[in-house]
DSSP file (Angstrom, degrees, kcal/mol; ACC not computed):
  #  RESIDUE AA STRUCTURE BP1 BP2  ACC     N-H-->O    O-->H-N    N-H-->O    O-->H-N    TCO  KAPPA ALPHA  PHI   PSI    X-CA   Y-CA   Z-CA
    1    1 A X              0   0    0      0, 0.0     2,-0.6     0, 0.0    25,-0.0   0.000 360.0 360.0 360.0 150.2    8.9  -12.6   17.0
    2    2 A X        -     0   0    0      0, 0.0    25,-1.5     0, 0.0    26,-0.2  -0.819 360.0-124.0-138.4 106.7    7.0  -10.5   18.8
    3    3 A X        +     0   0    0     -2,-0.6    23,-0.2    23,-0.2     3,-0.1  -0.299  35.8 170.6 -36.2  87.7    4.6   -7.5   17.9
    4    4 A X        +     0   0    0     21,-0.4    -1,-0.2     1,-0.3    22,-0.1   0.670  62.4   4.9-110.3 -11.8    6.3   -4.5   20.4
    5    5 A X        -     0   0    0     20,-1.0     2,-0.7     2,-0.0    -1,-0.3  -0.464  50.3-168.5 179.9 111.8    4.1   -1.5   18.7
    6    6 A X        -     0   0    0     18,-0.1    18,-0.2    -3,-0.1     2,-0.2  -0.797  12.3-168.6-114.2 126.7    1.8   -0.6   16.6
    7    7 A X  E     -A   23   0A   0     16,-2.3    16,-0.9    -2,-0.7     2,-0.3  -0.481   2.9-163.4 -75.6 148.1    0.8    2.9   15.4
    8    8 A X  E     -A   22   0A   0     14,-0.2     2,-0.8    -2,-0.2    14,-0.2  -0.826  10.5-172.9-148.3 124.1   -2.0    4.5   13.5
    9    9 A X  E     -A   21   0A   0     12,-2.2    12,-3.7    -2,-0.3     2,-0.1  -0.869  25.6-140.6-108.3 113.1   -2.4    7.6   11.8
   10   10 A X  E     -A   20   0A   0     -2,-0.8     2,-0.3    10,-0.3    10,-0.2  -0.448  15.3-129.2 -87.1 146.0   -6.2    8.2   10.6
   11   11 A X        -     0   0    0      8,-1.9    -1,-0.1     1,-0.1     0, 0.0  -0.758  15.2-129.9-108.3 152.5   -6.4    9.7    7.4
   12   12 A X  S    S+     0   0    0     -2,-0.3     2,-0.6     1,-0.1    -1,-0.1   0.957  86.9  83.0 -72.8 -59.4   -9.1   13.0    7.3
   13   13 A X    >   -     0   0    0      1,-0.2     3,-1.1     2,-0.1     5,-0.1  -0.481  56.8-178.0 -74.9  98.2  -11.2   12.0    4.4
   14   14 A X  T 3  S+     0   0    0     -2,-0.6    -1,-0.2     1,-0.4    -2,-0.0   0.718  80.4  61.9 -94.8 -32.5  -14.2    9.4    5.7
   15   15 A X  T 3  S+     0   0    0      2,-0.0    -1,-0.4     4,-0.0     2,-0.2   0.196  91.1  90.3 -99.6  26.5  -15.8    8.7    2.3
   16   16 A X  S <  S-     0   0    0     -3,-1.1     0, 0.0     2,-0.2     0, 0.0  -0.730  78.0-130.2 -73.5 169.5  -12.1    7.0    0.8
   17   17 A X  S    S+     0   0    0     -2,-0.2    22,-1.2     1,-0.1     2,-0.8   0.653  97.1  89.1 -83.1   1.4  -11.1    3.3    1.0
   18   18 A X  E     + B   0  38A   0     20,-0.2    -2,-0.2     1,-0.2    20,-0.2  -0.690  48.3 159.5 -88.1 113.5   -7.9    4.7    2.4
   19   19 A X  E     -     0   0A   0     18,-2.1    -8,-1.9    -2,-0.8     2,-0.3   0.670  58.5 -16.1-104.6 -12.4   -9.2    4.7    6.1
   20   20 A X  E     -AB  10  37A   0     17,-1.5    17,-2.9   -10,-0.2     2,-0.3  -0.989  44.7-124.2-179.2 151.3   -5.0    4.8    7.9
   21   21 A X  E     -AB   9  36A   0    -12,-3.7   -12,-2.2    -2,-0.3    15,-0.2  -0.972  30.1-153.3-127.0 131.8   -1.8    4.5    7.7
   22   22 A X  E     -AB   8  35A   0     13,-4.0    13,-1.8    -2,-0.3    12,-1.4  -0.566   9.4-163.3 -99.1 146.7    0.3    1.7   10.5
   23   23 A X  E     -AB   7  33A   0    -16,-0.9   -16,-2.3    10,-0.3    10,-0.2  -0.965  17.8-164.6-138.8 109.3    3.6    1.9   11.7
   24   24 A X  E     - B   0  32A   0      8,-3.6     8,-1.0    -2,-0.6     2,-0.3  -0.617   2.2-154.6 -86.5 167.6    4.4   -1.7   13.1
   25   25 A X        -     0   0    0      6,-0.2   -20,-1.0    -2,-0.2   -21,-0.4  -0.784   4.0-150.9 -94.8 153.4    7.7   -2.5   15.6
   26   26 A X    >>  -     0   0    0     -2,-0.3     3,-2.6   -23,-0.2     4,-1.3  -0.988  69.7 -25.4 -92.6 123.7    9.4   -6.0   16.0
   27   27 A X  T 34 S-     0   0    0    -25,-1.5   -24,-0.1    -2,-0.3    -1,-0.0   0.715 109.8 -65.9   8.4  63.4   11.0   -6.8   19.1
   28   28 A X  T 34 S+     0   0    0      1,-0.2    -1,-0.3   -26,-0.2     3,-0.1   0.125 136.2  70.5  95.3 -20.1   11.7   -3.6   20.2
   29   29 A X  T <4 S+     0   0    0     -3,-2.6     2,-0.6     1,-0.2    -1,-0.2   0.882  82.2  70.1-100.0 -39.1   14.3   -3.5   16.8
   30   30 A X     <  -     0   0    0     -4,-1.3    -1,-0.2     2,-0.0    -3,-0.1  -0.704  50.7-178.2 -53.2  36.2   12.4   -3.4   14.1
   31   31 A X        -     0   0    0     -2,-0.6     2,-0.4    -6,-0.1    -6,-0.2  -0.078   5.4-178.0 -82.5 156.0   10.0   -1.0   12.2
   32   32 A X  E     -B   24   0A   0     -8,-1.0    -8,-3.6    68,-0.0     2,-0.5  -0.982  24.5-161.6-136.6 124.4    7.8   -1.2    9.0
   33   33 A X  E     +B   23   0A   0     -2,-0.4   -10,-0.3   -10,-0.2    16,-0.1  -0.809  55.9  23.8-111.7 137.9    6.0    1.8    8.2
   34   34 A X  E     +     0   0A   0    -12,-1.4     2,-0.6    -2,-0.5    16,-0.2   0.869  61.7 166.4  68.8  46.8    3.2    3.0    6.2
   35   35 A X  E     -B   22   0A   0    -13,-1.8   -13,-4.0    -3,-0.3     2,-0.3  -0.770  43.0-116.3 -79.3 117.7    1.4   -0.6    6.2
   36   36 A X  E     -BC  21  47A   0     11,-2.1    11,-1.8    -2,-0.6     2,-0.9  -0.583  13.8-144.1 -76.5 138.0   -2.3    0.7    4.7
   37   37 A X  E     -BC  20  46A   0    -17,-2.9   -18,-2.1    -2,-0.3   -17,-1.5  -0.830  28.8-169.0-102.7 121.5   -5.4    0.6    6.4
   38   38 A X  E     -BC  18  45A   0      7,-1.7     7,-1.5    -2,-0.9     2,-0.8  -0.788  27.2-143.9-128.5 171.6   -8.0   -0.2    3.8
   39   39 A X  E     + C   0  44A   0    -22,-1.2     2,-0.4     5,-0.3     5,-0.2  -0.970  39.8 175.7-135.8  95.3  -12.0   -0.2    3.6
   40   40 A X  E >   - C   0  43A   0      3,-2.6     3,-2.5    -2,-0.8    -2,-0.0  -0.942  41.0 -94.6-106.5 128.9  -12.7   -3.2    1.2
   41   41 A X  T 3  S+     0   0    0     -2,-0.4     3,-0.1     1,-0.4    -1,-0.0   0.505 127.3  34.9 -30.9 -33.2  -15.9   -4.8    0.2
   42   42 A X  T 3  S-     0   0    0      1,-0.2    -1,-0.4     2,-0.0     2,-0.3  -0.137 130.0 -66.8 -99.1  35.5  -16.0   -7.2    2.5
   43   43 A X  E <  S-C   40   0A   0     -3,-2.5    -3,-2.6     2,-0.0    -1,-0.2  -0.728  73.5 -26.4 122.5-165.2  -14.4   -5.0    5.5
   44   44 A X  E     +C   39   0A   0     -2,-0.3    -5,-0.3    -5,-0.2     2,-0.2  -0.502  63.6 159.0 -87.2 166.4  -11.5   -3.4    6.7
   45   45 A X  E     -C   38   0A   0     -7,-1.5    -7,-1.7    -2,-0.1     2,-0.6  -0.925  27.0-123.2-147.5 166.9   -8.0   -4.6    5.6
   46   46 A X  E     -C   37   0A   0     -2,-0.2     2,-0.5    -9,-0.2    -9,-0.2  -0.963  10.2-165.7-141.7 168.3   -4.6   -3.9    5.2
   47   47 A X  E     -C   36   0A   0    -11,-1.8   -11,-2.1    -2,-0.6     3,-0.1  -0.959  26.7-112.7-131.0 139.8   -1.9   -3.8    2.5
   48   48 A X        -     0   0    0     -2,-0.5     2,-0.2   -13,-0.2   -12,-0.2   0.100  40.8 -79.7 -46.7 164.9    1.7   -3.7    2.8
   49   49 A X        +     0   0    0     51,-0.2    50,-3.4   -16,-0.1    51,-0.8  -0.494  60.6 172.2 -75.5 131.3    4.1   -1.1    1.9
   50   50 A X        -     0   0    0     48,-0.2     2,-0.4   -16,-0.2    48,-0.2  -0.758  27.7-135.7-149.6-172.2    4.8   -1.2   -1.6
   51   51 A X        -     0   0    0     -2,-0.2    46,-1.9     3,-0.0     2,-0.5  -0.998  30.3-112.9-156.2 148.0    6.6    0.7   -4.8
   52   52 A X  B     -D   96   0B   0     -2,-0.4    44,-0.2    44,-0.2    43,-0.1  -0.588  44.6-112.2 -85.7 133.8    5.3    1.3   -8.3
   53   53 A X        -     0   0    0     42,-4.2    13,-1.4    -2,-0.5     2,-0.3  -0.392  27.4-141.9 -57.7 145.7    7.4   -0.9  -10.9
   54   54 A X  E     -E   65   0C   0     11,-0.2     2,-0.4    -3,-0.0    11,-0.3  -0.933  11.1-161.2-129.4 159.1    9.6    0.7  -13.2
   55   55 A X  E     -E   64   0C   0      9,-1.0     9,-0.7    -2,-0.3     7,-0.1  -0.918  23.4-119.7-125.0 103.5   10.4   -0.1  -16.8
   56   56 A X        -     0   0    0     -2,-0.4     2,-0.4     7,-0.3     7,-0.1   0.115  25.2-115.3 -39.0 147.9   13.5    1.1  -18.8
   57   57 A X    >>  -     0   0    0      1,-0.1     4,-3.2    21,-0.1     3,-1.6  -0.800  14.4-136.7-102.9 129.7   13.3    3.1  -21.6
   58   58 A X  T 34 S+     0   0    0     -2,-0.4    -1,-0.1     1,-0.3    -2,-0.1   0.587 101.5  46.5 -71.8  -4.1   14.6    1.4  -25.0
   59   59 A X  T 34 S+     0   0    0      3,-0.0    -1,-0.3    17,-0.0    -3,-0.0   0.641 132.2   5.4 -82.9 -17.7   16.3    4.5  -25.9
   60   60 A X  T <4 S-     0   0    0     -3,-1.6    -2,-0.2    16,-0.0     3,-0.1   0.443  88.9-117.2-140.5 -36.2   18.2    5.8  -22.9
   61   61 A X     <  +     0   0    0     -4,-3.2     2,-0.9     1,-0.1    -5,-0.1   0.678  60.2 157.0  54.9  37.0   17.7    3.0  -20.5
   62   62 A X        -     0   0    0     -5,-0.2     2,-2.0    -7,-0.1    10,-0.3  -0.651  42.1-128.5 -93.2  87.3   15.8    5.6  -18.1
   63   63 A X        +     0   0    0     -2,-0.9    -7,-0.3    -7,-0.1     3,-0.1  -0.189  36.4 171.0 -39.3  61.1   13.5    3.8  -15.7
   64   64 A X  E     -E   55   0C   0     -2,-2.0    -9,-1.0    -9,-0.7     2,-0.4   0.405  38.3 -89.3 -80.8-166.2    9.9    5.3  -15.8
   65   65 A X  E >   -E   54   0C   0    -11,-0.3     3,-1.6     1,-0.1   -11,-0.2  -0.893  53.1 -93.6-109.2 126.0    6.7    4.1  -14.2
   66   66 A X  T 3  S+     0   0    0    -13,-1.4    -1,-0.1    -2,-0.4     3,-0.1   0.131 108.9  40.5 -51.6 161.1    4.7    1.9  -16.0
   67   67 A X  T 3  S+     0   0    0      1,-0.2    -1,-0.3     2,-0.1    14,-0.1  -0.081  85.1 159.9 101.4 -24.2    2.0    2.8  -18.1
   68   68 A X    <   -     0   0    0     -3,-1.6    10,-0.2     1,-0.1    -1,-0.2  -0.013  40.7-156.9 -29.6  97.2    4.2    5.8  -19.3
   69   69 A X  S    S-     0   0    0     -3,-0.1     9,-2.6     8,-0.1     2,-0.3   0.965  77.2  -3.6 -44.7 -71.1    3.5    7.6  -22.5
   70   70 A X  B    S-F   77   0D   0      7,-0.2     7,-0.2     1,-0.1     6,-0.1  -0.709  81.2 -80.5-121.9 168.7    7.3    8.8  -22.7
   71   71 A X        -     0   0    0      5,-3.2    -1,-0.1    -2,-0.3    -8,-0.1  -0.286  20.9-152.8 -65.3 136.0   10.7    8.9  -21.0
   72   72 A X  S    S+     0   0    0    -10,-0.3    -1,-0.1     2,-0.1    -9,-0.1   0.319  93.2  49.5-100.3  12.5   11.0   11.1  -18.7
   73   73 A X  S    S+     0   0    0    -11,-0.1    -1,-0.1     3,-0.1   -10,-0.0   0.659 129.8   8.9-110.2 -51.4   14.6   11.2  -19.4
   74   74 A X  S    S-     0   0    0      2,-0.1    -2,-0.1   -12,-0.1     3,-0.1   0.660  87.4-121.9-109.8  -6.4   14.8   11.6  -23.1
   75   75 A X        +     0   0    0      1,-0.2     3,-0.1     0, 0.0    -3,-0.1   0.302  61.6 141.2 103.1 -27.2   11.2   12.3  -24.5
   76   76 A X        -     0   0    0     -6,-0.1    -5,-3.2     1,-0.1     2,-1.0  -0.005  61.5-105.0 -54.5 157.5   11.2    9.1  -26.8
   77   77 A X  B     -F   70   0D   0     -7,-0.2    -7,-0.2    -3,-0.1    -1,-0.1  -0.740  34.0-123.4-108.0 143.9    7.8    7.6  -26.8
   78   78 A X        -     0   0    0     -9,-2.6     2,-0.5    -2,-1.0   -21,-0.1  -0.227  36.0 -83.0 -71.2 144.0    7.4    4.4  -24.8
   79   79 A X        -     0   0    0      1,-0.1     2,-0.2     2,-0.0    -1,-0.1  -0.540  46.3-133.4 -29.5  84.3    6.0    0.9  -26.1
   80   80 A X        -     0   0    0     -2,-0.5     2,-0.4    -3,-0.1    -1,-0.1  -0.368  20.8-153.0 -54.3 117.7    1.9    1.3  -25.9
   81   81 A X        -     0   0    0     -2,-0.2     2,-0.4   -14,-0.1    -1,-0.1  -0.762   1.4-150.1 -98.2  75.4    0.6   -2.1  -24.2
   82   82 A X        +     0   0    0     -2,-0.4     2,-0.5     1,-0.1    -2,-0.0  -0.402  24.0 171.4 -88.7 113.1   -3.1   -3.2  -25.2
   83   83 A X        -     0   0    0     -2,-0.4     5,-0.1     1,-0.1    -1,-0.1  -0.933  35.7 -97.9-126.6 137.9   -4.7   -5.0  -22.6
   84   84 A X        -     0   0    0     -2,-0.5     4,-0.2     3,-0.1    -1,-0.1   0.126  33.9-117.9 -25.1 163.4   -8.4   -6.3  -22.0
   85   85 A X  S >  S+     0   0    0      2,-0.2     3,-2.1     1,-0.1     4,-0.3   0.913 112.4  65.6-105.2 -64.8  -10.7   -4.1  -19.9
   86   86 A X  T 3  S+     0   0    0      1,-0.3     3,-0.4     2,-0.2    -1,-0.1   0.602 100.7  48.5 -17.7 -52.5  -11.0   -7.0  -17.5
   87   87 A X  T >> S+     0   0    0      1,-0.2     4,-2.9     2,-0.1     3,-2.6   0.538  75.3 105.6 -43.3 -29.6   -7.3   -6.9  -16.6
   88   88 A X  H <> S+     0   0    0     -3,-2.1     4,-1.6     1,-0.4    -1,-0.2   0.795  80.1  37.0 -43.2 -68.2   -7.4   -3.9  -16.1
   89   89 A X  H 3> S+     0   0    0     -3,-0.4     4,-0.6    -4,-0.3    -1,-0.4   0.461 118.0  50.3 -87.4  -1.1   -7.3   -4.1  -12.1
   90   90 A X  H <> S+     0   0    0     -3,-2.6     4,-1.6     2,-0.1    -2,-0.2   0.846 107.5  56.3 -68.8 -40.3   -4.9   -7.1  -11.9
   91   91 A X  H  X S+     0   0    0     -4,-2.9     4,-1.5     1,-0.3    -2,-0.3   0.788 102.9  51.1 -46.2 -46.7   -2.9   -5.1  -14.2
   92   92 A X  H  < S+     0   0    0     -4,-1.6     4,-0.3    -5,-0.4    -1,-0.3   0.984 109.4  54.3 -64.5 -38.8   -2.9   -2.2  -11.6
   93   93 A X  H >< S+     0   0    0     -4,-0.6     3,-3.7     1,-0.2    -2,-0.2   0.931 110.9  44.7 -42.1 -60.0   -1.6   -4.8   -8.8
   94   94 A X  H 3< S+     0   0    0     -4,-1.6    -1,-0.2     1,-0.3   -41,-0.2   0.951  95.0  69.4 -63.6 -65.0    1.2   -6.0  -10.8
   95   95 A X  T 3< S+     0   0    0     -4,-1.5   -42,-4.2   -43,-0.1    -1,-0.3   0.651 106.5  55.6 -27.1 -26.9    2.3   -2.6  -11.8
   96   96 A X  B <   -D   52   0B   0     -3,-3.7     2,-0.5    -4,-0.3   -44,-0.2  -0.817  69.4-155.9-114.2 162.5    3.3   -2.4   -7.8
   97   97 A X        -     0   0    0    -46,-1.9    -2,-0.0    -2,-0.3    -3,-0.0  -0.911  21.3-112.1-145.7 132.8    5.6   -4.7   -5.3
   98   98 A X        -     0   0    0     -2,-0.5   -48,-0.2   -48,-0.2     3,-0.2   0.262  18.9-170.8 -12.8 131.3    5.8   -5.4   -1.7
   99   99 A X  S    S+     0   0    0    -50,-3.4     2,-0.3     1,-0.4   -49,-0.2   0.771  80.8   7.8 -98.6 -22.0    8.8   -4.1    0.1
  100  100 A X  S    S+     0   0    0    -51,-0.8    -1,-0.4   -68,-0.0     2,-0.2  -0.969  81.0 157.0-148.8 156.5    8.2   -5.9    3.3
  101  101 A X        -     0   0    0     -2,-0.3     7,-0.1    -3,-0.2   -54,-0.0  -0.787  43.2 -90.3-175.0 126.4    5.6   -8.4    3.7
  102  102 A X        -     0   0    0     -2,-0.2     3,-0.1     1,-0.1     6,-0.1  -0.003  22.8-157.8 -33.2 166.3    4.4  -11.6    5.8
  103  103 A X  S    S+     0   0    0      1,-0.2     2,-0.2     0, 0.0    -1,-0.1   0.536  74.0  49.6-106.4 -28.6    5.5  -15.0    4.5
  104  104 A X  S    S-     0   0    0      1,-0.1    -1,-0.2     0, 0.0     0, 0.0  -0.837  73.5-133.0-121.1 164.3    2.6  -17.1    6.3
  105  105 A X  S >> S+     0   0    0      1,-0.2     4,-2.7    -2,-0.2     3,-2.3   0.898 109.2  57.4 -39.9 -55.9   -1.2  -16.7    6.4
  106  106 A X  H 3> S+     0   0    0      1,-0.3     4,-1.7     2,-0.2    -1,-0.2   0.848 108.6  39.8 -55.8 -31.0   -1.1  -17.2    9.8
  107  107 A X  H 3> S+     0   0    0      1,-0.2     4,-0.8     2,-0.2    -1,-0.3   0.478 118.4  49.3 -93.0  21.8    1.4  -14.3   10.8
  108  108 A X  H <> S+     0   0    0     -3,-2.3     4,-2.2     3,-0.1    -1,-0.2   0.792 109.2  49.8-106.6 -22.7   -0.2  -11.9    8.3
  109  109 A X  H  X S+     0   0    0     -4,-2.7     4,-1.5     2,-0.2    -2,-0.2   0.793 120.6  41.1 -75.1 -33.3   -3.9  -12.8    9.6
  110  110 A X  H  X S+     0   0    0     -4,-1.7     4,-2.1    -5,-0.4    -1,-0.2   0.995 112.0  51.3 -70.9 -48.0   -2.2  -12.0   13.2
  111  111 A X  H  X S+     0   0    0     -4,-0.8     4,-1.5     2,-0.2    -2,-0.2   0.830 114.6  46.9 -45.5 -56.0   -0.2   -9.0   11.9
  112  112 A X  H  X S+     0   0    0     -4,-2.2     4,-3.1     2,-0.2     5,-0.2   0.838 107.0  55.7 -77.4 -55.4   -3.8   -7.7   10.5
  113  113 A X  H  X S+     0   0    0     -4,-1.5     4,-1.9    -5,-0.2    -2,-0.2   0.959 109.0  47.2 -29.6 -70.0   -5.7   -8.4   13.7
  114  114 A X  H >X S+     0   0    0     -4,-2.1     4,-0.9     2,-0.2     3,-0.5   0.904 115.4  46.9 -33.1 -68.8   -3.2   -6.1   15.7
  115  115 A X  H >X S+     0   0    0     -4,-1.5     3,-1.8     1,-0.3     4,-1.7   0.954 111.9  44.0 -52.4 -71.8   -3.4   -3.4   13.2
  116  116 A X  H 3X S+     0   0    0     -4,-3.1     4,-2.3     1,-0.2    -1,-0.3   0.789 119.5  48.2 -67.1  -9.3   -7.2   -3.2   12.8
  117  117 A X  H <X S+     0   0    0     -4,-1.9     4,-1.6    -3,-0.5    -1,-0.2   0.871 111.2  47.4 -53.8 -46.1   -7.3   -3.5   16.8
  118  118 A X  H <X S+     0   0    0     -3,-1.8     4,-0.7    -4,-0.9    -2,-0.2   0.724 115.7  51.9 -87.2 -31.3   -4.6   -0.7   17.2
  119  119 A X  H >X S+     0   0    0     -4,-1.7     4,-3.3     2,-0.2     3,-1.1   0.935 105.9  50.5 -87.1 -58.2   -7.0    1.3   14.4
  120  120 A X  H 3X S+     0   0    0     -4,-2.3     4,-1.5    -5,-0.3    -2,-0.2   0.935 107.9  52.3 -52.7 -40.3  -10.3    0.9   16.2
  121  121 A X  H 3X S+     0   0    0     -4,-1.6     4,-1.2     2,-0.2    -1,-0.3   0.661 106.3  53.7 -67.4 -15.5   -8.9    2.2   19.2
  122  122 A X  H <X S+     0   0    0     -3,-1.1     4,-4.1    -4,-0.7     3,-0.3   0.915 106.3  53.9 -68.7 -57.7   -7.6    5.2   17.4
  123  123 A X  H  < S+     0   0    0     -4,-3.3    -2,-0.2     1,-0.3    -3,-0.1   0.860 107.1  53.1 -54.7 -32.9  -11.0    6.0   16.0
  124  124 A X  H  < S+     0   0    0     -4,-1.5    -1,-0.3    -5,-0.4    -2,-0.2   0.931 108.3  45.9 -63.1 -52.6  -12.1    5.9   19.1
  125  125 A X  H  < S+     0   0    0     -4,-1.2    -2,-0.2    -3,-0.3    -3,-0.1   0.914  92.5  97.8   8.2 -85.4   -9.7    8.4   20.6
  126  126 A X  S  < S-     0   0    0     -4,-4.1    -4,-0.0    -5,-0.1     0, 0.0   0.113  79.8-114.3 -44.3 138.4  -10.1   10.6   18.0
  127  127 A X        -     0   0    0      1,-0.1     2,-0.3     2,-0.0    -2,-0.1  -0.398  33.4-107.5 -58.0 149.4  -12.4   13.6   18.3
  128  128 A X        -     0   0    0      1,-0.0     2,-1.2     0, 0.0    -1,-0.1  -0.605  30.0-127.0 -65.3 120.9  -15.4   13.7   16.0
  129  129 A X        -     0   0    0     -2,-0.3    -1,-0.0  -117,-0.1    -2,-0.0  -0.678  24.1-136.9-104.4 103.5  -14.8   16.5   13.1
  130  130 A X              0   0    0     -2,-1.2    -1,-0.0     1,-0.1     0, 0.0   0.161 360.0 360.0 -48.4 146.8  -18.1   18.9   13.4
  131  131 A X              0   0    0      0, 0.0    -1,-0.1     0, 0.0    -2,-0.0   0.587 360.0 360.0 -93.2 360.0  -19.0   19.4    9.8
């Protein structure tokens, strides 16, 4: 498989970790879109395109978004979930899942290479925005 084009759209705001957003091709058939370009403690990064989990509601069966005081179909109020302060950011992970994603290290460390390549050269490109 072969890596036929990668995009990057730089996001305005310099002091978030959201630094871009990539728009990959696969042999010339293929696209994945809105792969994030992210500013992480140890460097730049990226994460896949992803979708907030949803949880049915035990009155209606209405699929909110976790963490959801109430339904947003019928109003009942949702099942309160007390978790540890610690969790707390694993907790946020889960709450989302991939839609498209590498399978091995190796092609997501290649896949990640491209991108932050394809991103520096953007930055470069881009004009500098006078304050």
């Amino acid at each position: 498989m072969e890596i036929t084009e990668v995009r990057v759209f730089l996001k305005d705001s310099p002091d978030k970790k959201l630094k871009a957003y990539a728009t990959v091709t696969f042999d010339n058939a293929f696209v994945v879109r809105n792969i994030k370009v992210i500013e992480g403690a140890s460097g730049l990064f990226i994460a896949m395109p992803s979708r907030r989990i949803k949880q049915p509601c035990s009155k209606c069966g209405f699929k909110n978004e976790s963490r959801s005081k109430y339904c947003n179909q019928c109003g009942a109020q949702l099942p309160i979930s007390i978790r540890p302060t610690e969790q707390d950011s694993r907790d946020a992970q889960a709450e989302h899942k991939d839609i498209a994603h590498p399978i091995t290290q190796s092609f997501r460390e290649c896949l990640q290479k491209r991108i932050l390549e394809a991103y520096q050269q953007e930055k470069t490109r881009a004009p500098a925005n006078p304050l």
